[in-house]
C-alpha positions, 0 to 999 in steps of 0.5 A, spaced: 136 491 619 132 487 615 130 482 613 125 477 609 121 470 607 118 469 601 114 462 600 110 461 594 103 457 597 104 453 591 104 447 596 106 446 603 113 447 606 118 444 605 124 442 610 129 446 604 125 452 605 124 451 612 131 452 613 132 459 609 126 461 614 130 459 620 137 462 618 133 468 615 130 468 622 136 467 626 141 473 623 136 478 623 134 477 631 142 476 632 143 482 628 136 487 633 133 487 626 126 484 624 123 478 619 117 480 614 113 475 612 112 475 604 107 470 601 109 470 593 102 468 590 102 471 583 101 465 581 094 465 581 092 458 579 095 455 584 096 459 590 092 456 595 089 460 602 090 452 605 097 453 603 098 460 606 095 458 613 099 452 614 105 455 613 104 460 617 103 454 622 110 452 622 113 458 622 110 459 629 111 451 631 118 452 629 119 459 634 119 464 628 116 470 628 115 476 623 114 483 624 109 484 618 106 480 613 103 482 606 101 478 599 104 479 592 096 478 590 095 485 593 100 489 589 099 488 582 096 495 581 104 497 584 108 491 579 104 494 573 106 502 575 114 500 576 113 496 570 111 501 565 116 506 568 121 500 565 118 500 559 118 507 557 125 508 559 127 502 554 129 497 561 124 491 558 122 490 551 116 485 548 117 479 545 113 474 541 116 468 539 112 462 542 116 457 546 117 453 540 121 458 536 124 460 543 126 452 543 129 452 536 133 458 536 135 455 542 138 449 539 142 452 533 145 457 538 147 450 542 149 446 536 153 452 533 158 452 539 153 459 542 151 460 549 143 460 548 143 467 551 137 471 549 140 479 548 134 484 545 140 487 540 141 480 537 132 480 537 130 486 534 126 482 528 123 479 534 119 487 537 114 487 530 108 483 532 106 480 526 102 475 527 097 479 532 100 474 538 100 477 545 107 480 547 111 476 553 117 481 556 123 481 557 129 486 561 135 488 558 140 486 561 145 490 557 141 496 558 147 496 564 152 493 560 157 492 566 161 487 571 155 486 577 159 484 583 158 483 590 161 480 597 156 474 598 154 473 606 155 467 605 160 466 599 165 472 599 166 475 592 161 473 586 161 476 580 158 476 573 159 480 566 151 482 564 154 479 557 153 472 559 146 473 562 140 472 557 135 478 557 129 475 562 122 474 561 119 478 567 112 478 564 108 472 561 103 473 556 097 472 559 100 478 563 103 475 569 108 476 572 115 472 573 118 472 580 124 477 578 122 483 578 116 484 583 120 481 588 125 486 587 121 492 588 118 489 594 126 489 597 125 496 595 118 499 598 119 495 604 127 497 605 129 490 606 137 490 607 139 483 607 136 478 603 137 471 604 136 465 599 138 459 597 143 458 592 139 456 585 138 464 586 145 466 585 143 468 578 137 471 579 141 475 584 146 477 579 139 479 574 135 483 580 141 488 582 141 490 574 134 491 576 135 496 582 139 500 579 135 501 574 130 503 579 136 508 582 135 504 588 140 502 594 142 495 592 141 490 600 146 485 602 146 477 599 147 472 602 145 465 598 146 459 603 147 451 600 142 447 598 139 442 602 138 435 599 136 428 602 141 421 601 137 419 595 137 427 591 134 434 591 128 435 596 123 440 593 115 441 596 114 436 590 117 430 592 113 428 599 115 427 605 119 432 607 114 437 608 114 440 616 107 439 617 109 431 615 114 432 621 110 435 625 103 430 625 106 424 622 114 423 624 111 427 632 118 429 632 119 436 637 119 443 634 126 444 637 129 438 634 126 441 627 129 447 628 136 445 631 137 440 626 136 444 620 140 450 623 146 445 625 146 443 618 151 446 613 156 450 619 163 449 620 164 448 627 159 450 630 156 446 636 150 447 639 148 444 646 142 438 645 138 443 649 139 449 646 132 454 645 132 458 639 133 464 643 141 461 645 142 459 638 141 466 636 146 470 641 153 466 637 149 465 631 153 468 625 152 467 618 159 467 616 159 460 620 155 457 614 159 452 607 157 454 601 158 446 600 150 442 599 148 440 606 145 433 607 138 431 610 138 426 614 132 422 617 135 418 622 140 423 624 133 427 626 130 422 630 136 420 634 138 428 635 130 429 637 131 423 642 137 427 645 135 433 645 128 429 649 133 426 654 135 434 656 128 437 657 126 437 665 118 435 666 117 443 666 119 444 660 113 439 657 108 439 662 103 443 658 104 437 653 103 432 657 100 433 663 101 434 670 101 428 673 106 425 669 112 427 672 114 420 675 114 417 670 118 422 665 122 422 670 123 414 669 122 413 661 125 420 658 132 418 656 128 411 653 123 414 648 126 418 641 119 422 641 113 425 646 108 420 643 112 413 646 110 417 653 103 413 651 106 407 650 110 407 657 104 409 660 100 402 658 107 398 659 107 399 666 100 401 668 095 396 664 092 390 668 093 386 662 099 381 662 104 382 658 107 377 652 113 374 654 118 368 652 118 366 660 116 359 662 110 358 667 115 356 672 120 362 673 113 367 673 111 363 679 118 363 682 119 372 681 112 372 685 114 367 690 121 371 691 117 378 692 119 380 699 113 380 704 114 388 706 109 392 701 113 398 702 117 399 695 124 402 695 130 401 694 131 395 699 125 392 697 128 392 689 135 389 692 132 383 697 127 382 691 134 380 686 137 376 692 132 373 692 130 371 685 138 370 685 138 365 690 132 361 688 132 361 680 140 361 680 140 367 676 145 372 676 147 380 673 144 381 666 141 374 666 137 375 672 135 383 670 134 381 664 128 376 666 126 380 671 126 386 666 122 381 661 117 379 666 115 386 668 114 389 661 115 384 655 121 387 653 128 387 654 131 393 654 127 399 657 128 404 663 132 403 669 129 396 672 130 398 680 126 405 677 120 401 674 120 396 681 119 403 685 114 406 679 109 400 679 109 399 686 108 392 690 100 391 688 101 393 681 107 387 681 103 383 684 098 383 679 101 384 672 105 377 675 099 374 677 096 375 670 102 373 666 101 366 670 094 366 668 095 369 661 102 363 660 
């Protein structure tokens, strides 16, 4: 079994092809087969080597690897070969309106009540070139006049009667190529069997199995899963924000989190475990656990899954992120911090010298400090004498008395456990941050 990628490096990737990448990625390795790499840069004004590095960026930061990876650019010479063969069996045939006379024929068929389909026998007056233009080409889909049907891996049945599909252009006349055909003799050089896409390419799709079989090739496996929009409409590369680099670099969010998030969007219940790796996710993983209803993207429920999935990660698992000597206090803040990044803000919380803002008075600053049991060893006792203490001379109890505690050691009013701060600061370094929150008030 196999299976590919085609991104387009016309700009960075963005999260609705991510996930194809990610599902693509997970049916092949639950299926023992492998994922091939293809980089779409026919487009040649605008296919950049930039783009092309970065999305191989991701792809490995998201934990999906390929088999092999090849470019588009590099097989013109093999498009061109196919091509001609097509050609001369009478397959694909030049044209040569302008797109303005393509327009108007449109809007006469549209105003008579036609569907704006193009067919080569209601064009023929259109083969001779009379005025000396360069041809662009088109396929003809009803060289195989025929129902095309198939059993979708995601949406069961689909069919299509070639009557209804206009003859596409394949070939531009600057002779560059569409993505239609060699997309489809890439399938076939390189014996891709299952082909997985989103589902603004169920027509391509209808149009791409004419072409093998005019190719006298073995017709793969489809499956089209639903789009990926956000609350406020589509999600493409055009529209910023919703590029993996932007989560990876600007929201600091977790691989993990990325890829969990976007796997778990369109299945029909299925759960995946907050601490579920890829590798997990690939043994149940099965594509016919995927709606054919339009996913949504939200941001909110990423940040709040990153921060769970955060929670459940033992101190081996980021260690080599954040340091070995963190272990103490990731054991203290982690269920407190949606990202990796607020571990630098812990850090300086409980471990400047410099006081921390607070509404306290003077006089209850004071007083914690007076209270501090005299016993310079920290544990559990000295945090329980501390708050009998603060209890009785400041009449303070339950959450009014954590609460002022909690204020008087970071600034803020909720955080980590308190007991786990008192023992993590230690008793010098209570005494110091109290004593400069009295100078500093």
């Amino acid at each position: 079994m196999r299976t590919r990628f085609a991104p387009s490096p016309t700009g960075n990737l963005h999260i609705g092809n991510a996930r194809v990448a990610l599902i693509a990625f997970c049916h092949a390795q639950s299926k023992n087969g492998e994922l091939l790499l293809r980089i779409d840069d026919t487009d040649i004004a605008r296919s950049k080597d930039s783009y092309i590095q970065t999305i191989k960026q991701d792809l490995k930061w998201l934990g999906i690897t390929y088999s092999d990876c090849f470019h588009q650019s590099s097989r013109l010479n093999r498009y061109n070969e196919v091509l001609n063969d097509l050609i001369d069996r009478g397959y694909v045939y030049p044209c040569y309106e302008t797109e303005e006379e393509l327009d108007l024929r449109r809007q006469i068929l549209m105003k008579q009540g036609l569907p704006p389909i193009y067919h080569q026998d209601k064009m023929k007056e259109n083969n001779n070139n009379t005025f000396g233009r360069l041809p662009h080409y088109r396929f003809s889909v009803n060289k195989i006049n025929s129902i095309i049907a198939w059993n979708d891996l995601v949406r069961n049945n689909i069919s299509f009667n070639s009557k209804d599909l206009s003859d596409p252009i394949i070939v531009r006349p600057d002779g560059s190529f569409t993505y239609l055909l060699p997309s489809v003799i890439d399938d076939i050089d390189y014996n891709i069997t299952d082909i997985i896409r989103g589902e603004d390419h169920i027509s391509n799709t209808a149009i791409q199995i004419l072409m093998i079989k005019a190719l006298n090739s073995e017709i793969p496996k489809f499956g089209h899963i639903s789009l990926l929009k956000s609350k406020t409409g589509k999600i493409s590369k055009r529209i910023g924000g919703f590029s993996i680099d932007d989560f990876r670099t600007i929201h600091k969010v977790e691989a993990l989190t990325v890829a969990q998030y976007l796997l778990r969007l369109g299945l029909n219940d299925v759960y995946y475990e907050n601490n579920d790796k890829i590798s997990d996710i690939i043994k149940i993983f099965d594509l016919n656990n995927y709606s054919s209803s339009v996913a949504i993207f939200d941001l909110d429920s990423l940040l709040n899954l990153n921060s769970k999935i955060i929670a459940n990660l033992s101190f081996q698992d980021i260690e080599g992120i954040i340091g070995k000597d963190l272990e103490r206090l990731w054991n203290l803040i982690k269920g407190n911090i949606a990202k990796l990044s607020d571990i630098e803000k812990w850090q300086l919380i409980l471990n400047a010298d410099i006081p921390n803002t607070t509404s306290l008075p003077i006089e209850t600053i004071n007083n914690l400090i007076l209270t501090l049991p005299d016993n310079e060893e920290v544990d559990k006792n000295f945090y329980k004498k501390w708050c009998a203490n603060i209890s009785k001379t400041l009449n303070l109890k339950g959450k009014n008395l954590y609460m002022t505690l909690r204020n008087a050691l970071t600034g803020l009013d909720n955080g980590p456990d308190l007991q786990g701060i008192v023992l993590y600061m230690g008793y010098k370094n209570i005494k110091k941050r109290l004593n400069n929150l009295a100078l500093y008030c």
